[in-house]
N, C-alpha and C positions, 0 to 999 in steps of 0.2 A: 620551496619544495616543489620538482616537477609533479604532473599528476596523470595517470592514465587515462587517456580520452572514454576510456570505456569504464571506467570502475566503481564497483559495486558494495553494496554494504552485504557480505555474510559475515557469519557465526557457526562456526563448527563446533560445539562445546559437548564438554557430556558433565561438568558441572558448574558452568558460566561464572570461569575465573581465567585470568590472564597468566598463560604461562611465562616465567622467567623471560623464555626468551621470545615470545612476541612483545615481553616490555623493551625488550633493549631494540626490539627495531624500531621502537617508535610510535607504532600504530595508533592512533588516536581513538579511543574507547569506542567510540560508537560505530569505528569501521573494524572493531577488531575480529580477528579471523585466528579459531584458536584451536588445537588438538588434542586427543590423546594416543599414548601410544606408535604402531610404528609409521601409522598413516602423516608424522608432524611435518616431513619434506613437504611433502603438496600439497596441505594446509597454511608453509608456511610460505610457500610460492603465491599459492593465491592471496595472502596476508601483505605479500609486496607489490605485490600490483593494484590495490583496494587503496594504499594508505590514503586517498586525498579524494575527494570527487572531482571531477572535471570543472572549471568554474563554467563551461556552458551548461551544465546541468541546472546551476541556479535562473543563471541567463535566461533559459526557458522556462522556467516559471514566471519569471517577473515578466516576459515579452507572449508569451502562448495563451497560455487560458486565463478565466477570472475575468476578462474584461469588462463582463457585465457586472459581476462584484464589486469590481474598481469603482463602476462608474454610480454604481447605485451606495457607495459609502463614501465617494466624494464631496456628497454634503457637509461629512462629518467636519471635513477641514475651514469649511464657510461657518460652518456654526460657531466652531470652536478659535474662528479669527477674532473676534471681537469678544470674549463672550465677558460677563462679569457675574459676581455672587448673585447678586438678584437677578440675572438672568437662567440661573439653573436650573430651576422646573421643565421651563422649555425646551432648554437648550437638549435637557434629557430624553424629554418627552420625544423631541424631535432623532434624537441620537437614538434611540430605542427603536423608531419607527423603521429608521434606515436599517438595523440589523435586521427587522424581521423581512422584511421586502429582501436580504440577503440571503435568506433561509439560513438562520442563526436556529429561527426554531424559538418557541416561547421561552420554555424554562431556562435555558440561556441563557436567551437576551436578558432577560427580568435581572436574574441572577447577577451578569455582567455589569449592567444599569446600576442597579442598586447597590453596588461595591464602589462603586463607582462617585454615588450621590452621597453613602459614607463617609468619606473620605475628603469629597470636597467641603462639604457641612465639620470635619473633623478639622478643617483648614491644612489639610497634607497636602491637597493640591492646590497651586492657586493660581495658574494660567493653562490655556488654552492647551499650550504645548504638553504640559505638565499630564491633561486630562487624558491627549491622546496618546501618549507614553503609556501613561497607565492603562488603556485602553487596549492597547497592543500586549502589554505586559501579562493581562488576562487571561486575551487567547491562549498566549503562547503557553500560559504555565499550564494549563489545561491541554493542551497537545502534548507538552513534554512529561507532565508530570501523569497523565492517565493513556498516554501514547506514545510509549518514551521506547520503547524495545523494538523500533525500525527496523533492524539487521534482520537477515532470515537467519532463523535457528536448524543446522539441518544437520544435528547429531555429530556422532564419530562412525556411527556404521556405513557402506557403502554396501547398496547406493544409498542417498539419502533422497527420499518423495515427496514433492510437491504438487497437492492437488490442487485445480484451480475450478472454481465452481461461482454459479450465479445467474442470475435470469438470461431471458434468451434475447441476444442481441444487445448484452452489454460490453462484448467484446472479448470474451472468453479465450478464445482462440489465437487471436490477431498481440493478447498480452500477453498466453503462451507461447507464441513465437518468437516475440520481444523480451522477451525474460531469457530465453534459449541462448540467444543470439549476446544477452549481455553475459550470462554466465561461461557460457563458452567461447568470449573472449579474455572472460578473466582465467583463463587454462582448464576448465571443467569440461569432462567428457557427459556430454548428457543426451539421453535417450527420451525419447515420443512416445506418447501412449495415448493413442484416439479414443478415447472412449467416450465420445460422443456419438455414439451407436443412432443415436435418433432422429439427427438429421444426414440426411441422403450426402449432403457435399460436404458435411463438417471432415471427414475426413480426407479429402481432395484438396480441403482447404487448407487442412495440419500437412500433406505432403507438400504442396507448395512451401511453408514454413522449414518443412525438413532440408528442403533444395536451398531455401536460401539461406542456410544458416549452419549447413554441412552436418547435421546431426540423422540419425538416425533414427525411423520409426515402428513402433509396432500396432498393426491393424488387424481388421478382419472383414474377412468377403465375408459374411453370414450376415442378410441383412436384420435390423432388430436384434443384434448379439448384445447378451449380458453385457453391464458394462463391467461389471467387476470379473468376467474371467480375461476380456480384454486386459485391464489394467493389471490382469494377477501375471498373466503372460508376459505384460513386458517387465514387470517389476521380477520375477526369476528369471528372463533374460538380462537384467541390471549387473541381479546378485552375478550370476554367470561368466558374465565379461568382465567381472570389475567395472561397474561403469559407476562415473561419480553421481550422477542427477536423476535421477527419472522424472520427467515434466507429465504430471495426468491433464489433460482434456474429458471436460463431463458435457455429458448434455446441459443447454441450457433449460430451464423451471422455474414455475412460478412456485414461489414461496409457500404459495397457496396448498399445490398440488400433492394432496399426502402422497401419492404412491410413489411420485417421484423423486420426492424428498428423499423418504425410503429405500430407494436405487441408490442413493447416495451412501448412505449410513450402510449398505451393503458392501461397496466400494469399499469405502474406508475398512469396514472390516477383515476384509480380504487382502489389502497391505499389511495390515497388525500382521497377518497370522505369517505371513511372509517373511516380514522384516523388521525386529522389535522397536516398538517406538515408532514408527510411520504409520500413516504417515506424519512427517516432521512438521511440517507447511500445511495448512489449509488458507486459502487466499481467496477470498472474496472479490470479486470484479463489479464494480459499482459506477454505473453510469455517470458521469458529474451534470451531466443534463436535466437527470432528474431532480435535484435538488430533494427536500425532505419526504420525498417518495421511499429513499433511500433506507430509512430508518426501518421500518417496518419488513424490507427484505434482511438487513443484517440482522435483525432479534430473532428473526424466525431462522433462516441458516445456523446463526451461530448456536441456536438453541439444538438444533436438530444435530447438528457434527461438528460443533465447536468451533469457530470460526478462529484463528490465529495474525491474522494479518488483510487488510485490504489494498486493493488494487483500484487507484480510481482513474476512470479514463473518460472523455473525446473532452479535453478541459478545452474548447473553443471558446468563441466570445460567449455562447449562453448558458457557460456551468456559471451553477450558483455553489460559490462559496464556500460559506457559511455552514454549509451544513455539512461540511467535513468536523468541525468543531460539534456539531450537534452528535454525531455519529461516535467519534471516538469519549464524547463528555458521558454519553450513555452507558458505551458498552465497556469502554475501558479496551479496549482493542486499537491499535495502531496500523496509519496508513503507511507501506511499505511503500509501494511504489504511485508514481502517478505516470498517467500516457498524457504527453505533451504533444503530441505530432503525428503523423502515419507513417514516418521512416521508421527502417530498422532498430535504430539507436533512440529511439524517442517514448520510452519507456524507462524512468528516473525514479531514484533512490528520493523518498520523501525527506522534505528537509525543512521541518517545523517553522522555522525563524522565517529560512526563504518566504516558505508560504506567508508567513504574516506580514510579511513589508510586502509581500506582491498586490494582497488586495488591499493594504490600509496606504497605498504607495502616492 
């Protein structure tokens, strides 16, 4: 099956079932792209362009970030070369050490460990191989099974709103541009909404994005302007045009800061009243640098306006890991996309399994 260099996981649903006929094209569940109603043409265009991910999408995970993950559970495979039943305590001991040093994060690891010790004491496992299968089988079922809903979900009404929100200088902006750029080569018309009113170039910095990715934006000369009448502005300029996407930009915030938490929940309000059900998206952008600093930003966002999906980005050699599993094991909330790169295209559909062979590789 060819596959779109550019394609993306959405979900257009308004009650997350598969119509007829995106079954007969094929689509495979978890890129399906579905409709109601008369908008089903351009749902089902984008539905053809989505069916496959690029295999460089994976490629870049296994070669981009995690390296220091890689290198800090390489142990695991020296342990687990020799190992024998009466060497288990250790072998655990030592295998538990390496997750945390990964930011697996306690409850975790312990949790992982112990199913682990189980199972070989149960005699289900009984070599090396066997342990880190099972090792791997772990993760994964804990990303798919409490972070299984990857696609963006973004209704049947148009437009449909993606807010994108997160502390400052986790890349906010740079993954609204990159989100832009993939959606609007999978055929979606989508508009810019600066509303990061707080910092002086954040919005010089989303025109830039506008330029490079042919999209359209809406701003304001007022300095310190609301962010919510900004984003109410461009979202009735969406409804207006027909436009298919409106991409929000917020200030970046510390978790911490009530009032600006509050500016958020403000925002978001002001889509509701707009456009029912929006906004559709809320998308967390989360450092991978920080490792389980991490955690403590999404309980609190997601507490505060609901968090729907994350965005993890600068995966270099010093993101740790591990603590994407700590993150989605918590909150039950799935990582959507991850930023592999600073190119245009280098902002990728998350993809569980990839992830798990990249750092257990």
């Amino acid at each position: 099956m060819s596959s779109h260099p550019l394609s993306t996981k959405l979900s257009f649903t308004q009650n997350h079932t598969l119509t007829p006929t995106l079954i007969n094209h094929r689509i495979p569940p978890n890129f399906r792209c579905s409709a109601a109603g008369s908008e089903t043409g351009f749902f089902t265009k984008l539905g053809r362009l989505i069916k496959e991910k690029a295999k460089k999408d994976v490629e870049k995970i296994f070669t981009g970030g995690f390296s220091k993950t890689r290198d800090n559970l390489a142990v695991i495979d020296e342990l687990l070369l020799y190992w024998n039943l009466s060497d288990t305590d250790r072998v655990l001991d030592e295998l538990e050490e390496a997750l945390l040093v990964s930011d697996f994060g306690p409850k975790i690891t312990i949790k992982i460990v112990e199913s682990l010790r189980d199972d070989i004491y149960a005699g289900k496992l009984k070599s090396g191989t066997e342990i880190k299968d099972a090792l791997k089988k772990s993760v994964l079922d804990i990303l798919t099974k409490k972070g299984a809903k990857t696609e963006l979900k973004l209704g049947f009404r148009k437009p449909a709103v993606i807010m994108i929100v997160g502390v400052n200088g986790g890349g906010k902006t740079t993954s609204l541009g990159k989100l832009a750029y993939r959606l609007k080569s999978g055929g979606a018309t989508v508009l810019m909404a600066a509303g990061d009113t707080f910092r002086a170039a954040a919005s010089d910095q989303l025109e830039i994005w506008a330029e490079r990715t042919g999209c359209e934006i809406v701003s304001t000369e007022k300095e310190k302007a609301k962010a919510s009448s900004v984003l109410s502005k461009a979202v009735k300029k969406g409804k207006e045009e027909g436009v298919d996407i409106v991409l929000c930009d917020t200030s970046g915030r510390l978790h911490t800061n009530y009032n600006l938490m509050e500016d958020l929940v403000a925002s978001k309000r002001a889509i509701a009243k707009l456009v029912p059900g929006a906004p559709n998206e809320i998308l967390l952008v989360l450092d991978g640098t920080t490792g389980l600093n991490m955690l403590p930003q999404a309980r609190e966002f997601n507490e505060v306006v609901g968090i729907t999906g994350f965005i993890l980005t600068k995966l270099d050699g010093s993101a740790r890991g591990g603590c994407v599993v700590s993150v989605v094991d918590e909150l039950g909330i799935p990582v959507k996309f991850v930023g592999v790169g600073e190119g245009v295209e280098d902002l990728q559909p998350f993809d569980a399994e990839a992830f798990v062979n990249a750092i257990f590789s």
